[in-house]
N, C-alpha and C positions, 0 to 999 in steps of 0.2 A: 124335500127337493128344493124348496126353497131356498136356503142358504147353500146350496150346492156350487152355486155360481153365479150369483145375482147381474154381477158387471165385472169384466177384468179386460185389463191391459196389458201389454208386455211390448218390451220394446225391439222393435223389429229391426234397424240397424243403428250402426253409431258412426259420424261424424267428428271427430275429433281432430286436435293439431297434429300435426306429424313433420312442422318443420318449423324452427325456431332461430332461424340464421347460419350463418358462418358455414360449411361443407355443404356441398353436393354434389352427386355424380349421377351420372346417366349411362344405362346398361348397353353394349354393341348393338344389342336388338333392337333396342327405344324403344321396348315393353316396360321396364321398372326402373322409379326414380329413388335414388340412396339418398335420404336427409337425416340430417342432422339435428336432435331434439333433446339434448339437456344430454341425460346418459344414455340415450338408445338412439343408434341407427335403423330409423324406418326402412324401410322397403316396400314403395308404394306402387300400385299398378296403375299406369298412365291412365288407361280406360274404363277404370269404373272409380281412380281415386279413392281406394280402399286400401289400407294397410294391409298387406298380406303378412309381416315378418317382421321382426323385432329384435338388434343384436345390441347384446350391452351385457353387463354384469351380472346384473339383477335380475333378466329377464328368464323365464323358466321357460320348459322344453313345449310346453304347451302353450300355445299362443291363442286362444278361443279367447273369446269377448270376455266370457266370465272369469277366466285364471285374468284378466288384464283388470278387469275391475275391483278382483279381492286382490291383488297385487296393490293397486295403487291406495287401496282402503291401510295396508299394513305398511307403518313404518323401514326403511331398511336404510341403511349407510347407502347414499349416492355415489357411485365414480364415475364423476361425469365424463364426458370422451371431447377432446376439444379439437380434436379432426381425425379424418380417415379417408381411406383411399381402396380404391377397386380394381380389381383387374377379372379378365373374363372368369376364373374358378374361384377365387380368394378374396376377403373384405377384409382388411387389418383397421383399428382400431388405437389411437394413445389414448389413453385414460388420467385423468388427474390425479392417480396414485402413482401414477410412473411407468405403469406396465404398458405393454404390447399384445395385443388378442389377435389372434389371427382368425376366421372363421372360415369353413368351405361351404360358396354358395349352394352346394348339389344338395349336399343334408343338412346344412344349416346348423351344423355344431363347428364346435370350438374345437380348433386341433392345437393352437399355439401358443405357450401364455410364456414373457417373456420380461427383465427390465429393461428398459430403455437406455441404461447408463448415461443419459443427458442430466446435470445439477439442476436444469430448470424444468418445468413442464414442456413438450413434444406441440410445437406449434405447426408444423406440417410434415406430411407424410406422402410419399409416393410410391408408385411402382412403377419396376422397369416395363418395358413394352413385351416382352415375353414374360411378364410376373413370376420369374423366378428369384428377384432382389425386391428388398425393400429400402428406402432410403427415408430416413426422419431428420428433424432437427432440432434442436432443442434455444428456448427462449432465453436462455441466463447464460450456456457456457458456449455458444457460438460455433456448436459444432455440428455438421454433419458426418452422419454415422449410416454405412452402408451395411444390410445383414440378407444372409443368405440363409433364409427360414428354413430350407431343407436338409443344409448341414449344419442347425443349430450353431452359427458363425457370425462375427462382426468380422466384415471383410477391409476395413480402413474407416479412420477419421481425420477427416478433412475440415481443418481448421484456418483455413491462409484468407480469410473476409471477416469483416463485421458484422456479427449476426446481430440478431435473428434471421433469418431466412423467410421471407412470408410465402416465398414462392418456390415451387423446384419442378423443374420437369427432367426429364430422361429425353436423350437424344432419340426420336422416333426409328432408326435404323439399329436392328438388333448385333447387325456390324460393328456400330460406336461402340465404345463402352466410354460416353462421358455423360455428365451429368451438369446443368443447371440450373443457377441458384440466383437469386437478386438478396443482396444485403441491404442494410441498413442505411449505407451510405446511397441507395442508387444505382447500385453499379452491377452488371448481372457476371457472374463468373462461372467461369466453366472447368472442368477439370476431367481428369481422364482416370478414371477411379481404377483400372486394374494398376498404373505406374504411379497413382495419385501425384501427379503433378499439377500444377493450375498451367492451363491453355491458354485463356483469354481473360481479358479485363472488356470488357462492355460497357465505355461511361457514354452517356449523353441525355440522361432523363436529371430530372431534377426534384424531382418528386416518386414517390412510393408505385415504382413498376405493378399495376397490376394484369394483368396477360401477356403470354408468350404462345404462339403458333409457328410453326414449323414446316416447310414446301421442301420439299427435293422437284429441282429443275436440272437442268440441261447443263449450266453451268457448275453448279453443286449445290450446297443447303442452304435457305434461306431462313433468316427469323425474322418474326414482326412482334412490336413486343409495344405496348400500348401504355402510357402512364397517366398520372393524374395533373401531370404537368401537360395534361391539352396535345401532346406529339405522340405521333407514328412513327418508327423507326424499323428501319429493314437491313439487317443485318447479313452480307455474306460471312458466312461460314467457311473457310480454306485454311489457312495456313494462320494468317494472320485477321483476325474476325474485323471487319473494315463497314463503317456504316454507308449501305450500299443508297440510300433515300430517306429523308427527315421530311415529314408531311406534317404540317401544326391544322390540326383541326378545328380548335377555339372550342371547345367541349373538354372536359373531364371526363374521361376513358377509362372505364369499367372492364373491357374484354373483348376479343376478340380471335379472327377465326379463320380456317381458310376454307373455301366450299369449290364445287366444281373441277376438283384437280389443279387447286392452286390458282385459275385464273380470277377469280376473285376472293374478296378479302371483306370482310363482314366485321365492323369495329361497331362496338357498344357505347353509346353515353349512359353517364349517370345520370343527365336530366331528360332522359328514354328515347334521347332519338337511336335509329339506329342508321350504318352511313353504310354505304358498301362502294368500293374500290378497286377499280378494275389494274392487277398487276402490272400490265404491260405497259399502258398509258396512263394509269394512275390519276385518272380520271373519277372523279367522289359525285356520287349518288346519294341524294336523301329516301330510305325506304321506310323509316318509319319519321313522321314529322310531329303531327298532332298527337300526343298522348300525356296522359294526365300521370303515370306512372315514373319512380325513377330506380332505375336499373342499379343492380347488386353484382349480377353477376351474368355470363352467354355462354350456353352450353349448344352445342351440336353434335346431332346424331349422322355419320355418316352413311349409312346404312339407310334408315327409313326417311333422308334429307331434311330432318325436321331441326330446328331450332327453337331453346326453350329462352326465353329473357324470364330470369330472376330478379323479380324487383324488393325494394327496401321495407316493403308490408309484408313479404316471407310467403308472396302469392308467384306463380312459374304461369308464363305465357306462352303457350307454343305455337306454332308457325309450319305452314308446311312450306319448304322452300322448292317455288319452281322456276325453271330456267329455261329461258326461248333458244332457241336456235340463233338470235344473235346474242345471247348469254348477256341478257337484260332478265333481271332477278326480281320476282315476283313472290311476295308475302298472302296467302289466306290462314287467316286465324283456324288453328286446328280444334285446341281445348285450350281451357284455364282451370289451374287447380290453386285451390286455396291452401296454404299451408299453418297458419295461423289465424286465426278468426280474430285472438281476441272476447273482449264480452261480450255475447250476442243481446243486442239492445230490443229488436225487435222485430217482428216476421208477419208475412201474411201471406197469402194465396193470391193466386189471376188466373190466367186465361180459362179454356174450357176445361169442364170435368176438374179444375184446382191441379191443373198440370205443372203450372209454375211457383216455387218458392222466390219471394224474395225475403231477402234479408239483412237487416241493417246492423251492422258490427261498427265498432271504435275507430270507426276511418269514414272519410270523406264519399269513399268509395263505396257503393254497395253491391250485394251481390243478387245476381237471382237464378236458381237453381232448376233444374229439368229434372225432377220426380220420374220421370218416365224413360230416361236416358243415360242410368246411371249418376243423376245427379251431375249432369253438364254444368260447370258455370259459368257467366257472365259476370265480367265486373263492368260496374256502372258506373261513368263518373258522368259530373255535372254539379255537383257543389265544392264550393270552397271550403267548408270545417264537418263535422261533426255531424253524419244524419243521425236524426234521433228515435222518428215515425216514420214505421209506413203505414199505407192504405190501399187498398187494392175496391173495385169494382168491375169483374167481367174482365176486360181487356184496357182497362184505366187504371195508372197507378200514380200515387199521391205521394211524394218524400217532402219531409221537412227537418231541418236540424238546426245547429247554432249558429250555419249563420243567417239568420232569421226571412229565410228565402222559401217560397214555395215552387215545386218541379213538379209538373203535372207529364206523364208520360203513356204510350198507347203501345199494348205491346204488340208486333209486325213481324208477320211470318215470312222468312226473305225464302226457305225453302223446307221439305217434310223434315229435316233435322237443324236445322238454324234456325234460330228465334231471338229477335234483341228487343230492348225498348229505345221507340223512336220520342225523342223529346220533344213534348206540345206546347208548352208555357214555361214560361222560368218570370218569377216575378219576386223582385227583392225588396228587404226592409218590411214585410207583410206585418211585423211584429217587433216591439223595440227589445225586446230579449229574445234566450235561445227559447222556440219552439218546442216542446215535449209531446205531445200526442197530437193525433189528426183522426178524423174519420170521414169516411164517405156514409151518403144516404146508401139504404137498401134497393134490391130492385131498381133498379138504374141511377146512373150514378147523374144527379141532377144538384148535387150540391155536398159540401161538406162542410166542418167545424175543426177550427184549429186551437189552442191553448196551447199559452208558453207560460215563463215562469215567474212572470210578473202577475201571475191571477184574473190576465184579462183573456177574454172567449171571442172569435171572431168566429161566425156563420158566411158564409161565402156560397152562391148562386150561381153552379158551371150552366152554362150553353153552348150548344150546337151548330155550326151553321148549316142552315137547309140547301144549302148548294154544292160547296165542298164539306165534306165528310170528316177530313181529318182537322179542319181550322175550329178551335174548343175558345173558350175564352170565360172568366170568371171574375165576378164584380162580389162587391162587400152588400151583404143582404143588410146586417145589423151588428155593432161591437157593442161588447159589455164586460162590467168590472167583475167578474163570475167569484173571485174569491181573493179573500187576504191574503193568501197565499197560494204557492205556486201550486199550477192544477197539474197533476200525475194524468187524467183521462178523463177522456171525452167520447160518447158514442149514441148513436142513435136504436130509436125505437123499431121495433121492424115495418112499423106503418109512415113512417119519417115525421111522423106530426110533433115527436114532443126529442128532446136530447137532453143525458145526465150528464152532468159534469162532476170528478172526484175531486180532492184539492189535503194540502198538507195541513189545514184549518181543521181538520178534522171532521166534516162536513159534506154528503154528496147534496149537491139540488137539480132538479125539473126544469127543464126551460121547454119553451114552445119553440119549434124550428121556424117557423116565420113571421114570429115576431118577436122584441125582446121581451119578454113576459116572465117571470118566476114564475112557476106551479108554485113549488115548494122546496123545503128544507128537510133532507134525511138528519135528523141530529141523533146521537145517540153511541158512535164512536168515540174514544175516549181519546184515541189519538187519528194522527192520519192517515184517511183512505186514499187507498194504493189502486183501484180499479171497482169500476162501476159497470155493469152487465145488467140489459132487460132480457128477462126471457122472452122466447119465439112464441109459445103458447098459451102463459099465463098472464094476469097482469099483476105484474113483480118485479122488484127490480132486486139485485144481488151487487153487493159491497164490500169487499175487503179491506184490512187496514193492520198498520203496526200495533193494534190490539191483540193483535192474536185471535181474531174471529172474523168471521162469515155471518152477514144480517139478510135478511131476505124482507124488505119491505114493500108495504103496498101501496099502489099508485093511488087507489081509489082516497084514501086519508093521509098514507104517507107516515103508517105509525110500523113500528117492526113486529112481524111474525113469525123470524124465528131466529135463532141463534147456535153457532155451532164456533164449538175454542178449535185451537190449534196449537201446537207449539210454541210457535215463532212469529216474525213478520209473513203476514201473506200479500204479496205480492201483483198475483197473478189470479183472475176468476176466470173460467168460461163454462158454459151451459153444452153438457152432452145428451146425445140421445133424444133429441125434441123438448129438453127440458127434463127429464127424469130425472138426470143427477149432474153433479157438478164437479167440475175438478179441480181442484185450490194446487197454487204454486207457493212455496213459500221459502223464506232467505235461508233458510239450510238444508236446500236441493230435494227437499221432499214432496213429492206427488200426492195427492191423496183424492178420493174419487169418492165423494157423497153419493145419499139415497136422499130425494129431499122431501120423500114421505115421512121417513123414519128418523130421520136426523143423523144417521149412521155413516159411520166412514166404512164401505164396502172395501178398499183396496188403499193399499200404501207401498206409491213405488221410488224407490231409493237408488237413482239411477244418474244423478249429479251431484258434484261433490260442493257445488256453491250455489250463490243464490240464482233463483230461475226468474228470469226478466218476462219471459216473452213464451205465450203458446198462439199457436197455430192450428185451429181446426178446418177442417176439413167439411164445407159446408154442403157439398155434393154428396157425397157416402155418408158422411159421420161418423165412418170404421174407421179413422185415423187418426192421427193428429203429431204435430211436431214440436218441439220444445226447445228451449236455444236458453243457455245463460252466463252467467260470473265465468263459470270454469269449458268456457270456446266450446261446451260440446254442444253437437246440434243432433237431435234424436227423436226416430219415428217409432211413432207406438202404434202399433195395430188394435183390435179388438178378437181378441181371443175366446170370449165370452162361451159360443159352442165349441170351439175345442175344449174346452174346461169343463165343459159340461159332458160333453161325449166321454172323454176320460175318465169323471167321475162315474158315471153310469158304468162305463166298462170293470172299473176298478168293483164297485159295488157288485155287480153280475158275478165277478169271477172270486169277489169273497164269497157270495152266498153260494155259488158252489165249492167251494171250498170246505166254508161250514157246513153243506149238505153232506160232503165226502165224511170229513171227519165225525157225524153224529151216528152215519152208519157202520163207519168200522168201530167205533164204540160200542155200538147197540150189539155187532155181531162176533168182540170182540178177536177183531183176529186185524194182521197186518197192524201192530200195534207201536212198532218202528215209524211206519207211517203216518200216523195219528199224530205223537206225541209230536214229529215235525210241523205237522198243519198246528198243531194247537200253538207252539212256540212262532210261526208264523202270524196268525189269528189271536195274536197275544189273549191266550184262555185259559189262565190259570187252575180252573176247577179241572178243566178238561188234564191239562197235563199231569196233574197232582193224582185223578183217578189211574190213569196208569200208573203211574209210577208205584202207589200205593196198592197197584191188582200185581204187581211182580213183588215190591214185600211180603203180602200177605199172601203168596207163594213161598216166602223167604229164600227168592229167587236173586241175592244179592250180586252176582256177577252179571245177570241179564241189566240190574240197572247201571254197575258201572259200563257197561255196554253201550248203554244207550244214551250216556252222558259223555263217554270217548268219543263217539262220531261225529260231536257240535264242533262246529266253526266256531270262530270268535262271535262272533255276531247270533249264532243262537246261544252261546253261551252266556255270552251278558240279555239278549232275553231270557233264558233261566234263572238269574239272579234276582229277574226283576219279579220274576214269579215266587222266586222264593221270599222275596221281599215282602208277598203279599199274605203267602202262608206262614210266616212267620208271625203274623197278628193274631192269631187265633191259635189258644194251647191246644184244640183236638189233633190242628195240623201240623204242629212245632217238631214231634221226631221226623214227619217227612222232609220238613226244609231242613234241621241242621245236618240230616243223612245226605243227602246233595249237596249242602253248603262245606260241609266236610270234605267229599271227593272235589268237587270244582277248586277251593285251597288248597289242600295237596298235592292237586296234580299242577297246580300255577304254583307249587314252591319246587317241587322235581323239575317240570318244564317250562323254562326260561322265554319259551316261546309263545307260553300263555298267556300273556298276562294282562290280570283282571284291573283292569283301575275302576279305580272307585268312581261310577257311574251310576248322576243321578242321588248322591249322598250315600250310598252303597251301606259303608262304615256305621254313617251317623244313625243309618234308621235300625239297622241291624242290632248294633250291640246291645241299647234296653231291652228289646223282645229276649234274644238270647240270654240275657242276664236273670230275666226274671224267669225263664224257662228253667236254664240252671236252678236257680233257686228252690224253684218249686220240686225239682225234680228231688235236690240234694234232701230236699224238706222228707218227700217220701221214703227215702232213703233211709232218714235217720227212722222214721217211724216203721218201715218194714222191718227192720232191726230190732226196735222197741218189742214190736209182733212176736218175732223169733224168740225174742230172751221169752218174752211171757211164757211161749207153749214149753219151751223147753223147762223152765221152772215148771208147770204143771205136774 
């Protein structure tokens, strides 16, 4: 029972990118966001930011975590999709080979595959506002091409502009039948695709149009149409399209919108303000001013009023839009979803019970996640480059990165579902290069240590003030030159008294947390240590390093006691269980879960495809932990431990009656159908071989091809493997080649059989058999021999 289940893991959900630039759409409902990710369109659900759905090429019918993960382990030709478009029943797709996919959202299959007849690749793609047309365009021959997927038709090509086309909407009135386009030149044009005539020339941007919105008023249709040339333009629509208002906003214009029934107008910057504009009197509102983010793209849900800003890190901000009675327009942050991580560098826990993740990825910005809310997240700004560490204590959290600044932050519950971090210190130049690790003391956070990548250690002493609560403040306890080279980790004892530092010197040491003091020197790594870990219960300290092992040394001398190899670089150590066992990360995505009695790796889980930066345990429960690395995935593992074990036990229970069943229809021989199945079940070859061999020695030959016609595949290649084993021994050699005979003949008659060589089938076979032969032809010739004698007598 023992090795039954000693420790396991399994990962409980996955985190991954689901949006990598360039398309998006958002569904009438503003339940699911369509992105765009290499060759697959996501379909993400707002509210828990989970991928539900998966359309591309490549992707198979079953969309479960584990078809996605042997999916991306296997090579396959990519066609990637370089835009697509939505309408409420249908998702169409261009692809880099040329084609057209149409998909219907209800079943999620493919009803339409098509070529594009564009000479270049298909740079945008539309639908009409009743999504009965589709309109593409293509990047090399300048053309738009209208198709009517229902009667497999190209309805006209309209060519009278300078493509490419970046842009194309459809006239919002299912009445129109026109269509426009912004070219190459600037200029948006219009045209009336059932007479294909061009309508309108629209010049006055000077730069690359990107948004168009559309109002029907009183007097007729208007358009506003945003570009990167900094101007607003309002367009009537009549006879002769005549520019009705030129607003210069002095921003670069990302998108825009109309909300409220056209009486206001919602424009996007690309440096994130966002402005809003009142139609009438055209009067400009700042609604977003301060933000650290810069905008890609503005999406609005008319329906549930929300508005998402797509910014240039491939992260979507939504917004719930409300509006006073004097249609004065009011922003509250709804959700943020992350659509790109990036590397995740590194991660830790805060508030109560380890509710909150933070986490620090390849941007300035970092995030911290709600564990308990579907993984809500916050983006955090407040550094200028690169964070590199975090830290967390309780409701304190600690960022440090390149540029060489410390942000101390308290995280503030503004209501039971909102929770942000409120910033307490920002202190820069802490360090004359970039910063790489940081730690807080245990049991209240009264001090921490930082190291950057010049090999020098600063210990830093926070305080309190006893009056007001929230005013912290933290002074330099003691600096020192910690190592020749740059230090990977730094972390404290659980008693705060002593802190290790790791370093690329190949070297961890001991320092006293208040004062600068050396214990000692870990020597004994051949190359550099990557992460240094004291356990909670022992006194030991754990060291990983591009040696490919795990040392476990003792504070008391500071000589090594134990050692454990690995593959590859290990990367990553922490201590589970109270210290039981441990769980190595290392640079080719493999998990592995020590016993540190035994020295034994209990579990290896293969669950990221590149190297793992960064875990996160869970120092509340200990049943969990998260993982983040190279390949942007971020992923929680549970402790499965007694389910595994229940399982086993049950599995075990319902063999051994099993095997109880089948010892008594042996004993009483009878029900002998039924036997022979439990025994090919219970893979027990003696067992199966005695029947078979009590219907011979009946010379009951049709009862056993009987009982060899009713196997599936799957007990039939367990027969084989039985026969495999009777075939070692000559008493039982005519029972296996009598079976081995019928199972090949009836996989040469039926096509439907068929046996592959399973497990070396062939290779182990043929010697037995041969020397079987042999021996038999031997007797053969001497029964013969036999014969002539007597009959000479």
């Amino acid at each position: 029972m023992t090795s039954m289940a000693e420790k396991s893991y399994a990962a409980e959900a996955r985190y991954t990118n689901f949006y990598a630039g360039s398309d998006i759409a958002w569904s009438e409902d503003g339940q699911l966001l369509y992105c765009l990710n290499g060759d697959v369109v996501n379909q993400v659900d707002v509210k828990t930011s989970q991928v539900l759905h998966s359309f591309g090429a490549n992707v198979s019918k079953s969309n479960n975590d584990q078809a996605k993960t042997r999916q991306e382990d296997v090579d396959v030709d990519e066609d990637n999709i370089y835009c697509f478009a939505l309408s409420r029943e249908h998702l169409v797709a261009a692809h880099g080979s040329g084609l057209l996919r149409l998909w219907e959202l209800s079943t999620q299959k493919l009803i339409k595959l098509w070529k594009s007849q564009h000479k270049g690749p298909v740079v945008c793609i539309e639908f009409s506002p009743a999504g009965k047309l589709i309109c593409t365009t293509g990047g090399a021959d300048a053309t738009i091409r209208l198709w009517d997927f229902a009667n497999n038709s190209c309805l006209c090509a309209l060519k009278d502009y300078p493509g490419p086309a970046l842009l194309l909407r459809f006239h919002p009135s299912p009445l129109k039948s026109e269509i426009f386009a912004v070219g190459s030149d600037n200029t948006i044009y219009c045209w009336n695709y059932e007479t294909k005539a061009l309508l309108h020339k629209m010049r006055g941007h000077i730069s690359q149009v990107t948004g168009l919105s559309f109002q029907t008023t009183d007097s007729g249709c208007q358009l506003a149409s945003v570009s990167r040339d900094k101007v607003l333009i309002v367009w009537q629509l009549d006879l002769e399209a005549k520019q009705l208002k030129v607003i210069p906003l002095y921003e670069e214009l990302e998108g825009v919108s109309h909300i409220t029934n056209g009486a206001q107008l919602l424009v996007a910057c690309g440096s994130g303000k966002l402005l809003q504009l009142d139609t009438k009197t055209w009067k400009m509102k700042d609604l977003l001013t301060t933000t650290d983010f810069q905008i890609s793209r503005l999406l609005y849900c008319h329906k549930e009023e929300q508005l998402t800003l797509v910014t240039t890190e491939q992260n979507m901000i939504i917004y719930n839009v409300k509006t006073s009675e004097k249609e004065a327009v009011n922003l509250e942050l709804f959700k943020q979803l992350v659509g790109y991580n990036d590397e995740i560098l590194d991660m830790c826990f805060l508030g109560d019970n380890d509710r909150y993740l933070a986490v620090a990825t390849n941007s300035k910005h970092f995030k911290v996640y709600d564990t308990e809310q579907n993984m809500n997240c916050r983006l955090i700004c407040g550094h200028s480059d690169i964070v590199m560490s975090l830290a967390a204590s309780h409701h304190l959290l600690i960022s440090v990165g390149k540029d060489c600044s410390i942000h101390l932050w308290k995280l503030s519950h503004t209501s039971d579902e909102d929770s942000l971090l409120q910033p307490l210190i920002q202190q820069n130049n802490c360090h004359t290069a970039t910063i790489g690790c940081v730690a807080f003391t245990h049991h209240g956070a009264t001090g921490f240590a930082s190291a950057c990548q010049d090999g020098s250690m600063k210990v830093w002493q926070l305080t309190r003030d006893k009056q007001e609560r929230n005013n912290y403040a933290f002074s330099l306890r003691y600096a020192a030159l910690a190592h020749d080279k740059e230090v990977n980790c730094v972390t404290y004892a659980l008693n705060n008294k002593i802190l290790a530092t790791a370093s690329q010197d190949k070297t961890a040491k001991i320092w006293t947390a208040d004062s600068n003091v050396l214990l000692g020197v870990l020597r004994g790594h051949t190359r550099g240590v990557w992460c240094v870990r004291f356990s909670p219960v022992d006194q030991i300290v754990l060291t990983s390093s591009s040696d490919c092992s795990l040392r476990i040394w003792s504070i008391a001398n500071f000589s090594c006691l134990k050692r454990m190899e690995q593959e590859c670089t290990i990367l990553r150590v922490e201590f589970l269980d109270h210290g039981k066992f441990i769980l190595s990360a290392a640079s080719d995505g493999l998990l592995k879960l020590w016993n540190i009695k035994t020295n034994l790796c209990v579990q290896s889980i293969d669950e990221h495809s590149d190297r793992v930066w960064s875990i996160a345990v869970s120092a509340c429960s200990n049943r969990f932990f998260y993982t983040g690395g190279a390949d942007s995935k971020l992923i929680r593992f549970a402790d499965i431990t007694d389910t595994v074990r229940n399982e086993a036990l049950d599995q075990r229970q319902a063999m051994l009656q099993q095997e109880q069943t089948l010892q008594s229809l042996l004993h009483a021989q009878q029900q002998l159908e039924k036997a022979f199945m439990l025994a090919l079940t219970l893979n027990k070859p003696k067992a199966s071989y005695d029947i078979i061999c009590h219907f011979v020695k009946k010379r009951d030959a049709a009862a056993v091809h009987q009982l060899v016609d009713q196997l599936n595949m799957d007990q039939r290649l367990s027969l084989l493997q039985h026969v495999k084993a009777w075939g070692t021994n000559s008493r039982h050699s005519y029972i296996a080649n009598l079976v081995l005979q019928h199972l090949l003949g009836d996989a040469l008659l039926n096509t439907e059989h068929k046996l592959y060589n399973n497990g070396n089938l062939v290779e182990v076979l043929t010697p037995y058999v041969q020397r079987h032969f042999k021996r038999v032809s031997e007797l053969s010739k001497d029964l013969a021999f036999m014969e002539f004698i007597v009959k000479c007598m």
